[in-house]
Phi, psi and omega in degrees: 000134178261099178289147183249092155311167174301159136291184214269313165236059158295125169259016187297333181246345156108048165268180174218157168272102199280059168236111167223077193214100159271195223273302194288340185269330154321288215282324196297328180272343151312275212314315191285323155340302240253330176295323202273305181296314158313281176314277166325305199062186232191106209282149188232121180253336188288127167276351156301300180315333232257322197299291153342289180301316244246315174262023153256353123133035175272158165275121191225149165233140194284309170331278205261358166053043152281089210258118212216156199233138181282152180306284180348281214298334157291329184284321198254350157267354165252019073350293191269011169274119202303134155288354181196118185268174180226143124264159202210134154247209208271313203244066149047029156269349201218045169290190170194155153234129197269129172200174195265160187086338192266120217258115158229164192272143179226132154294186185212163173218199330233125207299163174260327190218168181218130179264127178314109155327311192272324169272358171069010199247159193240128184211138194299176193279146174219173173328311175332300202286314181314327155313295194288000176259302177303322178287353160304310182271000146312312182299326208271045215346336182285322224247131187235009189226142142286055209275188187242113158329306203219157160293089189315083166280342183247063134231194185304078156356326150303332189232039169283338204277319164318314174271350167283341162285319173312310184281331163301319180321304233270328214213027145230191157222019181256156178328166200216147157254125188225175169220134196248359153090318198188141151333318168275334175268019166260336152296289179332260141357288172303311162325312175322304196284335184313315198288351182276313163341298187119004179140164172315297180319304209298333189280279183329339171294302202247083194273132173235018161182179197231128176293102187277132159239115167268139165293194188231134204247154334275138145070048144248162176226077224280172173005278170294320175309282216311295190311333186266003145309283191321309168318274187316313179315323196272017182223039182354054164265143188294142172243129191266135191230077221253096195264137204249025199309167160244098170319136159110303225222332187207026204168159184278159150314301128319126186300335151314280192314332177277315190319314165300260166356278196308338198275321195294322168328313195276340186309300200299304185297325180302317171327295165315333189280304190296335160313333159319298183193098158304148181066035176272146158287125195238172177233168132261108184269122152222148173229027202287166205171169189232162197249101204289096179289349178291313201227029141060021185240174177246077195264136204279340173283351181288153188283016178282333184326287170317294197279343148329323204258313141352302195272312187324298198308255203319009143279319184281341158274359173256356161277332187096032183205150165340121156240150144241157199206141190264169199232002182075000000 
């Protein structure tokens, strides 16, 4: 059994559908994508990655790791991205189908600090609390995704995203999201769900969770990105291939232009996973946000916040593939 949530624009609840972005302002920001990966291109720092692209039939340059995509090959990795996955959870109660329009609620991460429930006091975050948040959004009927919240702050900084997975793994039973930071702790993390699965094969029919890979805004794809795209491919776990550009600061300023930025990134990244393995499952992740030149801050609550994330969605529905969207 599968839950199904609504789609994106169902009125069934006196919700509404936010699109405003037409079809032709849609192809202008295709065109412009699609000019910025030709042209510019998109710096690749791993040389396995680099290696990869290059015999799929990319311009890579070695020196300066500079990757550059033929239209055709933009064109032939969004063709071969599935528009629709199955995810599952541990005990076949909390499966979902990820496609475009249909909408599920996720947590996101991740806080640094917490006000202690017992002591009223604001204190950085530790493994515990990372358990005890996932098992809250385990409670929760809205919530149909599982991200990890918060930070394992008193273990390692090399191996937190391991133990923080270990605590999400432990206190749910709903799909799950992690960012394992590198190819080798991504490797990890999967062997993990593995062993809850029942095996690699069996994790792979039935995938129970999803890999965020961010890029580097503007238009990189540095080291640990590139192996842990590869990685999750080669093991056809889905990858949220999730660009944070900032309009203003790492991105133009007009919001068309980061739109572009974000798109040639998540572009760069989907080339790669499909080169990997066609028909690996993907998402188009945004997280995008603008950049407060007065006061040096990025604030998530402006209404450039929404149309960015927003405009995200509708690219990614006009590709035909999966999105995620931070919600501010």
């Amino acid at each position: 059994m599968f839950n199904r949530n609504k789609f994106s624009d169902s009125n069934s609840c006196g919700g509404i559908n936010l699109g405003f972005l037409t079809e032709n302002e849609l192809e202008m920001i295709h065109q412009g994508t699609l000019e910025v990966l030709k042209n510019s291109g998109v710096f690749v720092e791993a040389e396995e990655s680099q290696e990869i692209l290059a015999g799929a039939g990319a311009e890579v340059d070695r020196a300066t790791g500079i990757v550059k995509f033929p239209e055709w090959m933009v064109e032939d990795a969004i063709c071969s991205t599935p528009g629709q996955f199955f995810l599952y959870g541990r005990d076949g109660k909390h499966n979902i189908v990820v496609e475009k329009n249909r909408v599920y609620m996720s947590t996101f991460g991740q806080g640094v600090d917490i006000l202690d429930a017992e002591t009223g006091e604001i204190r950085p975050t530790v493994k515990k609390d990372v358990g005890e948040s996932a098992l809250l959004a385990d409670a929760l009927d809205e919530i149909d995704i599982v991200e990890r919240s918060l930070t394992a702050g008193d273990v390692m900084k090399q191996t937190a995203p391991l133990h923080e997975a270990e605590e999400v793994m432990c206190n749910t039973t709903k799909p799950m999201v992690y960012g394992p930071g590198n190819g080798y702790r991504a490797q990890k993390i999967i062997d993990m769900a593995a062993v809850v699965a029942g095996g690699h094969e069996a994790l792979r029919e039935k995938p129970t969770l999803i890999c965020n890979c961010c890029p580097t805004s503007p238009l990189k794809l540095v080291r640990h990105v590139c192996n842990a795209i590869v990685v999750t491919a080669r093991n056809g776990i889905p990858c949220n291939i999730l660009s944070m550009v900032l309009a203003g600061m790492s991105g133009p300023m007009p919001l068309a232009g980061s739109l572009v930025v974000y798109s040639a990134e998540i572009l760069a990244g989907i080339i790669l996973n499909q080169a990997v393995r066609k028909g690996s499952p993907v998402i188009f992740g945004g997280s995008s946000m603008v950049f407060d030149m007065q006061y040096l801050t990025t604030p998530m609550g402006s209404p450039e916040v929404s149309l960015l994330n927003g405009a995200a969605a509708k690219i990614a529905q006009f590709y035909g593939i999966p999105s995620w969207v931070a919600g501010g």
